[in-house]
Every structure is written in structure tokens, then in C-alpha cells.
C-alpha positions as CSV (number, residue, x, y, z in Angstrom):
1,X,116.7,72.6,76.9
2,X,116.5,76.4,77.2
3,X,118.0,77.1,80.8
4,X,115.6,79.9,81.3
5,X,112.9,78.5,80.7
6,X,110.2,79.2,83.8
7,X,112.6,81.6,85.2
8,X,112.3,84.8,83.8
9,X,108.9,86.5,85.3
10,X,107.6,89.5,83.8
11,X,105.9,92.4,85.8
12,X,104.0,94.4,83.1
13,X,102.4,96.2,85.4
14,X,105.8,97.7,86.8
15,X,107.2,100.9,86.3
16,X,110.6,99.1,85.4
17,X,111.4,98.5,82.0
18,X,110.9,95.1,80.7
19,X,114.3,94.9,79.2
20,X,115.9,96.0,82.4
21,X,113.9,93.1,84.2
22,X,114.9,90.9,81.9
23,X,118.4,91.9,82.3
24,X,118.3,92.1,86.3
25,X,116.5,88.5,86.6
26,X,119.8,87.0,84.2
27,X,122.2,88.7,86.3
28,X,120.3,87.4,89.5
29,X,120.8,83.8,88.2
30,X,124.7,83.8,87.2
31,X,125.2,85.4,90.6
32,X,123.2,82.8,92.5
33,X,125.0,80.0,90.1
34,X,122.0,78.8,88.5
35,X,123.6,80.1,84.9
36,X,127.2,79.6,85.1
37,X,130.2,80.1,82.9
38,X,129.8,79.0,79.5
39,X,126.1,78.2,79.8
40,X,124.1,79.2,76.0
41,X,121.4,81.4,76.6
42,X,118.3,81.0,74.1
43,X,118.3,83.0,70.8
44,X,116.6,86.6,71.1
45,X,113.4,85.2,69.1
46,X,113.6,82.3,71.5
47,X,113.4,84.3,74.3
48,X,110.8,86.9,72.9
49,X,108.5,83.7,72.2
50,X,108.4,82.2,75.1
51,X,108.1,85.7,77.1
52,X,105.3,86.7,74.5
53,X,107.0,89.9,73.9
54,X,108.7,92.0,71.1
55,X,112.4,90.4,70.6
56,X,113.5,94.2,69.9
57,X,112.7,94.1,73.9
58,X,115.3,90.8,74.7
59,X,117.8,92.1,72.2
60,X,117.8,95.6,73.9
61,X,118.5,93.3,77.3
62,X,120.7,90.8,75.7
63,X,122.6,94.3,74.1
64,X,123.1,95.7,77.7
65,X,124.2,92.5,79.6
66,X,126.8,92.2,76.6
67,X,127.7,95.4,77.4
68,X,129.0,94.8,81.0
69,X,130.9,91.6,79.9
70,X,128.4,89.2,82.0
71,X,127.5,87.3,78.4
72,X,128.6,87.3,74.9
73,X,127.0,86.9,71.4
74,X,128.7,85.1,69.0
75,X,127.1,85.8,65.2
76,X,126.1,82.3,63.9
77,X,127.2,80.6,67.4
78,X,124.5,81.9,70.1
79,X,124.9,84.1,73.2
80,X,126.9,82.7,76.2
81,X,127.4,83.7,80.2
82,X,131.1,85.1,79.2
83,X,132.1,86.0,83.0
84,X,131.4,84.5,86.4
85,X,131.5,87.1,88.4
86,X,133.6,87.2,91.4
87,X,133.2,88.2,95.2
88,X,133.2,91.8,94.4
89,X,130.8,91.9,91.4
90,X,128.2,89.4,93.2
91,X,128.4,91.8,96.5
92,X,127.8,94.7,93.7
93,X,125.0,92.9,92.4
94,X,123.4,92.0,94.9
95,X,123.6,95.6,96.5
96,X,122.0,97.3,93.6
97,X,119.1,94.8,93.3
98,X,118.8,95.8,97.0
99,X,118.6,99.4,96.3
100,X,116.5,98.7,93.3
101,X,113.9,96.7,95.4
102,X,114.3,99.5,98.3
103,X,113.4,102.5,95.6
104,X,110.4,100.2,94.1
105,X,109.1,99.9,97.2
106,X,109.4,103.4,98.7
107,X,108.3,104.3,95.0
108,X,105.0,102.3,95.5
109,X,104.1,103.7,99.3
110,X,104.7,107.3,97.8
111,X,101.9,106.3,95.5
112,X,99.6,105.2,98.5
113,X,100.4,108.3,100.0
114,X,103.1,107.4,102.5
115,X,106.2,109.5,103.5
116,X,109.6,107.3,102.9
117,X,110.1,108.1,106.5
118,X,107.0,106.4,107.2
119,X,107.9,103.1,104.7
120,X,111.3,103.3,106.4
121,X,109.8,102.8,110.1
122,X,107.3,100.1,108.8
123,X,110.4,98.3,107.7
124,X,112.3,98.6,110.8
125,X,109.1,97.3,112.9
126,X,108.6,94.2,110.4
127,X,112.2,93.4,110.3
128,X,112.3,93.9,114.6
129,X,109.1,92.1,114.7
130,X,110.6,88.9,113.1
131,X,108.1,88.9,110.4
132,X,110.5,89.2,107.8
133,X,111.6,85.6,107.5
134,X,110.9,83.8,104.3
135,X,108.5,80.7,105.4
136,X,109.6,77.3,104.0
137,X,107.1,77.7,101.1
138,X,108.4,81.3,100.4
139,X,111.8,79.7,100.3
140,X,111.1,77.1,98.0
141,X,109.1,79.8,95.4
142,X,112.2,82.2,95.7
143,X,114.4,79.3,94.1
């Protein structure tokens, strides 16, 4: 069974790249252990089917995790998670999709006409407020 399957969700509406969402939502799963070492990744046509998208789009995403060692694709034997990454690589992960999130974000209330100092001090009050904390059912749809 394709361990992707259900996992990857596409934002077409998104300034972001598909292939770099693709890419981020992969590395999101290897570091929170839901692809591990050794785990076979479905074929780029695979993929592309499933996704309903061009597989030039999943082999450009396939092309840049390979790039930075997190999987490898072996002609005639499949594409693999080739590293697990360690402490420091997961903390570096998880800090850029932090900073990715935070410019999405202060990209969007630019577009509704907010400041970033203004989207900044939203953020402090919601996160002060309490309100920021995922609700069991939020929980359970993050996983």
C-alpha cells in the first residue's frame, strides 16, 4: 500500500508551489516518523495519479528531496526515505516550516490590508489569550 496515500493535501489556491508542497508535506512526515528509514515512496506517475496532477510536478519534488539526501531513487528499484534525520535536521525542519507558515500568513494579512506589525500583535493576543490550543478534534485532523 502506497504510504502516502491520504496524506499529501494540495493547496491550489496557494501562492506556494505545488512541487514545493509536495516536498515540505514528505519532509513533514519523515520528521514526525510517519515515513521512516527505508520506507518506498510511490512511483512519480503513482503519485501524479492519485494527486491528479502533472508527474513533471512530483518528479520536480521527488528531484529536490533527492537532492538534500532525505530519499533516494534507484532506476528500476523505486524511490526510498535514504536518511532519518537527526536532532539537528528535525529542529531545522521544523524551524523553516515555521518561518514558511509565519511568511504565508503575514503574506495573506498584507493582502487584506494589514501591516505585519498589526498580524504580529494579533498573534501575540491569540497566543496570550489561550486560543491557540489545538482542540482534541484539531488534534486528531493534524495527525
Amino acid at each position: 500500500m502506497n504510504p502516502l496515500s491520504g496524506k499529501i493535501n494540495l493547496d491550489f489556491r496557494s501562492s506556494e508551489p505545488i512541487y514545493l508542497q509536495i516536498a515540505q508535506q514528505i519532509q513533514q512526515l519523515v520528521m514526525k516518523g510517519d515515513l521512516k528509514l527505508g520506507d518506498q515512496l510511490p512511483t512519480v506517475r503513482e503519485m501524479a495519479t492519485e494527486l491528479r496532477i502533472n508527474f513533471n510536478t512530483v518528479s520536480r519534488a521527488y528531484r529536490l528531496l533527492d537532492e538534500t539526501r532525505l530519499i533516494s531513487t534507484q532506476r528500476g528499484r523505486g524511490t526510498y526515505i535514504w536518511e532519518e534525520p537527526d536532532e539537528a535536521m528535525k529542529q531545522k525542519l521544523r524551524q523553516k516550516g515555521l518561518e514558511e507558515l509565519a511568511l504565508r500568513y503575514l503574506k495573506e494579512a498584507g493582502k487584506l490590508g494589514y501591516t505585519p506589525a498589526e498580524a504580529i500583535e494579533t498573534l501575540k493576543q491569540l497566543a496570550q489569550s489561550g486560543q491557540t490550543s489545538l482542540s482534541d478534534e484539531d488534534q486528531q485532523e493534524e495527525r
